[in-house]
C-alpha positions as CSV (number, residue, x, y, z in Angstrom):
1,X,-8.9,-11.8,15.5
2,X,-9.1,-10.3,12.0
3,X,-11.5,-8.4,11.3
4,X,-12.4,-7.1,7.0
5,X,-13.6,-3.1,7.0
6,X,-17.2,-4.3,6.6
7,X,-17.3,-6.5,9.5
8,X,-15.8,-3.6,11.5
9,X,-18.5,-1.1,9.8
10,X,-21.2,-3.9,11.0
11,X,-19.8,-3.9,14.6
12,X,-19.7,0.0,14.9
13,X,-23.6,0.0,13.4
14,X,-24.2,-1.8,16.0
15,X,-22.0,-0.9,18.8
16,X,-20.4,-4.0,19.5
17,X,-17.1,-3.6,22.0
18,X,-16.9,0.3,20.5
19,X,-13.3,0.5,21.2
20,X,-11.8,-3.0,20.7
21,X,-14.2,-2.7,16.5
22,X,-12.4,1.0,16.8
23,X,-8.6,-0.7,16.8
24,X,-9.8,-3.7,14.3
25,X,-11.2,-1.4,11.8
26,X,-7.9,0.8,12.1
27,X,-5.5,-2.2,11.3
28,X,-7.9,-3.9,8.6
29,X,-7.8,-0.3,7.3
30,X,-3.8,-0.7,7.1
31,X,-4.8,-4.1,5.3
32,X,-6.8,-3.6,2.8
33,X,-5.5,-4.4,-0.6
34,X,-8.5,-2.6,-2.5
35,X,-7.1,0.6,-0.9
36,X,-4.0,0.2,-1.6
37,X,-4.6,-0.3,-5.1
38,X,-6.6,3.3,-5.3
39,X,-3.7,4.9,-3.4
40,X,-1.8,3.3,-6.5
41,X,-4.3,4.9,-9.4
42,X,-4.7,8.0,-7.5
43,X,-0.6,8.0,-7.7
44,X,-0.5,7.1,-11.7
45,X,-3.2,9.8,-12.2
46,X,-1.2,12.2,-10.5
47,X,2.1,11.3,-13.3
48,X,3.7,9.2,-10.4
49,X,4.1,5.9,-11.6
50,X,7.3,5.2,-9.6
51,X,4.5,5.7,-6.2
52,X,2.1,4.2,-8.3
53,X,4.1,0.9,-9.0
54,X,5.2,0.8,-5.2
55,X,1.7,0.7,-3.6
56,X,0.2,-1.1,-6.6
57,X,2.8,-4.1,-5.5
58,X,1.7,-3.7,-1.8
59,X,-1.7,-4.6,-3.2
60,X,-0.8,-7.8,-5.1
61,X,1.3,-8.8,-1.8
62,X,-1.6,-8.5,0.8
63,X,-3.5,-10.8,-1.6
64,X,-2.8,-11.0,-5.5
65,X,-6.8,-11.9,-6.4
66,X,-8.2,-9.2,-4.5
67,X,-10.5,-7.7,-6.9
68,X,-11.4,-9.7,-10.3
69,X,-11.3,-6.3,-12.1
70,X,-8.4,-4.4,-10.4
71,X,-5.6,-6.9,-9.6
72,X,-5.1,-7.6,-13.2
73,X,-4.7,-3.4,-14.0
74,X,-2.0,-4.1,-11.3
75,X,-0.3,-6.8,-12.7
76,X,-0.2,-5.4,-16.1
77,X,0.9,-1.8,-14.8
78,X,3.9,-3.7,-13.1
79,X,5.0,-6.1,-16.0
80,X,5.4,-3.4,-18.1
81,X,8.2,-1.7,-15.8
């Protein structure tokens, strides 16, 4: 079963099957592509753009449309390297 953050955020609200939501939220938290893309600005903010290009190409990999206004920062931040 695959389970987004939200859904798992629902479940815990809720307390559906507390520690079976607990180990779904974990790994869709491992998933995510939105956060790995933050990782990847906080990275490039920080002057690391080698980090920054590595986790920004982690996003595009877990899904390459997953956000309308930060997967095309990624790909332009990686075609220029």
């Amino acid at each position: 079963m695959r389970v987004d953050l939200e859904s798992a955020a629902y479940r815990a609200d809720y307390r559906i099957r507390p520690l079976e939501t607990v180990v779904l939220a974990r790994r869709a938290r491992a998933e995510d592509p939105l956060l790995y893309f933050h990782r990847g600005y906080a990275e490039g903010c920080a002057r690391n753009q080698s980090e920054m290009r590595d986790w920004y190409r982690g996003a595009l990999a877990l899904n390459p449309e997953f956000s309308i206004r930060w997967a095309p920062v990624a790909r332009a931040a990686l075609k220029g390297s």
